[in-house]
C-alpha positions in Angstrom: 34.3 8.7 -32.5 33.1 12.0 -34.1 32.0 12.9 -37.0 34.5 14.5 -38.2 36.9 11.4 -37.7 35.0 9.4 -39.9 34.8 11.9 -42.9 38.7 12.1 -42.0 38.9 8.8 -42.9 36.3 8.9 -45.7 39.1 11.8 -47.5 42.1 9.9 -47.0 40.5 6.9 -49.0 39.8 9.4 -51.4 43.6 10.7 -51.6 45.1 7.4 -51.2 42.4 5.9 -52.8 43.4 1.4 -51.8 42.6 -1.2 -54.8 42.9 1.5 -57.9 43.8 -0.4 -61.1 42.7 -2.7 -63.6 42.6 -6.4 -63.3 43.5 -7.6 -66.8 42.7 -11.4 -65.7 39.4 -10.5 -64.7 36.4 -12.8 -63.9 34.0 -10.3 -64.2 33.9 -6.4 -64.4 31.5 -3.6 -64.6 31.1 0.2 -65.0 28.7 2.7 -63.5 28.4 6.2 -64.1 26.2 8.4 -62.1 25.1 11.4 -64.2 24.4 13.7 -61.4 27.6 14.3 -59.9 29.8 12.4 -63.0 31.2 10.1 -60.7 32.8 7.1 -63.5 33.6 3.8 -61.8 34.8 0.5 -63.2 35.5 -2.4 -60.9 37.5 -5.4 -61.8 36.8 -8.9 -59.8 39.1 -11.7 -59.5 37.5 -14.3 -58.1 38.1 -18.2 -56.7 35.5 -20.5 -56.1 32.7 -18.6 -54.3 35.1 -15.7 -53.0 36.4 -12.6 -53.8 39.8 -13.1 -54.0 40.9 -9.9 -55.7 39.1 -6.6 -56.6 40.7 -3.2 -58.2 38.9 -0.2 -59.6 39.5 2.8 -61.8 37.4 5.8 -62.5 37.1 9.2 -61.2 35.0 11.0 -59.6 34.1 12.9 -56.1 35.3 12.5 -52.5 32.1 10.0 -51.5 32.5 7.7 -54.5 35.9 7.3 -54.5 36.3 7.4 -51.1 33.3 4.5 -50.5 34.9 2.8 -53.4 38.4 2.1 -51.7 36.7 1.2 -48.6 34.4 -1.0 -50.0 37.1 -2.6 -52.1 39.5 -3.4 -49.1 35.6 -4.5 -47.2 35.2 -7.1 -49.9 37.9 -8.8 -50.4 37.6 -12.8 -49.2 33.7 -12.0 -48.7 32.0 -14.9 -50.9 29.6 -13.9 -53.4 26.4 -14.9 -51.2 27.5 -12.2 -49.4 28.0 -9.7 -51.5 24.4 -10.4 -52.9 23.2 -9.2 -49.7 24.7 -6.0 -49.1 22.7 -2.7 -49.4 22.6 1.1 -48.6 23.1 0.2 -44.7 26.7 -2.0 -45.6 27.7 1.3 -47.5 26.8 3.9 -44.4 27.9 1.8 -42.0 31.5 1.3 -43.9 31.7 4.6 -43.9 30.3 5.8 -41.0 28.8 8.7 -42.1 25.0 9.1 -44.2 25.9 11.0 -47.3 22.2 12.5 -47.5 19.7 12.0 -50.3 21.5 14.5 -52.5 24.7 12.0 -52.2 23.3 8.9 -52.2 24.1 7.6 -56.1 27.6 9.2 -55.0 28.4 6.7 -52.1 26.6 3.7 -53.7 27.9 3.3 -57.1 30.7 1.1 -56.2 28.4 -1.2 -54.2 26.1 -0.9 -57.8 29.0 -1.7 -59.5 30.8 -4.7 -57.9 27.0 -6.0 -57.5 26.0 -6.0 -61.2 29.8 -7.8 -61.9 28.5 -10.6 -59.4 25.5 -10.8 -61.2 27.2 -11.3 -64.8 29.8 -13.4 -63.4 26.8 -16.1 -62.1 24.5 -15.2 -65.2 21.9 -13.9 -63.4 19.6 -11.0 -63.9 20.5 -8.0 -62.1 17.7 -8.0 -58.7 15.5 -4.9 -58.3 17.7 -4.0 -54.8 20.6 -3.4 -57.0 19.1 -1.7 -59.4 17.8 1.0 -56.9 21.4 1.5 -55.5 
């Protein structure tokens, strides 16, 4: 596929952005903001056992953010929490099939920031360096 697919697909997320809303039930939630662009993203988790069973978000912000953020919402779903732990810059650009470039980086990963720090709270634990670098 091309490039130009992939930032296709990257826009339509971003249009008909999947998972936007608010969990009111939620186990956990958290909000990132990302001063440099003003992307504002709060993702709600619903989640059973070790799992993700359910994940919304709401926020605003450019085509990246939201765009990653509705991919990586439908991505997570059913994923346990062990493995949302591990994910990192290279889950985000290979979800999206494109690299955003330094000067987009906070853009694509504040979802990923987001829905990791929730994880985190939800297990009371602190918040590992790797995450705090997204």
């Amino acid at each position: 596929m091309s490039m130009d697919i992939y930032a296709e697909e990257l826009l339509s997320h971003y249009e008909h952005p999947h998972n936007k809303g608010e969990i009111a039930t939620a186990e956990t939630k958290m909000h990132e903001h990302n001063n440099t662009c003003g992307d504002d993203i709060t993702v709600y988790l619903k989640i059973d056992g070790d799992k993700v069973d359910d994940v919304k978000f709401d926020g605003d912000g450019c085509s990246i953010s939201i765009g990653t953020t509705s991919m990586l919402t439908d991505y997570i779903k059913g994923k346990s929490i062990s493995d949302i732990e591990k994910m990192d810059f290279t889950t985000i650009k290979n979800l999206i099939n494109i690299d955003p470039g330094p000067a987009r980086l906070k853009c694509a990963t504040i979802s990923l920031k987001a829905v990791k720090e929730a994880i985190f709270n939800y297990e009371k634990k602190e918040v590992d360096d790797s995450t705090k670098d997204l």
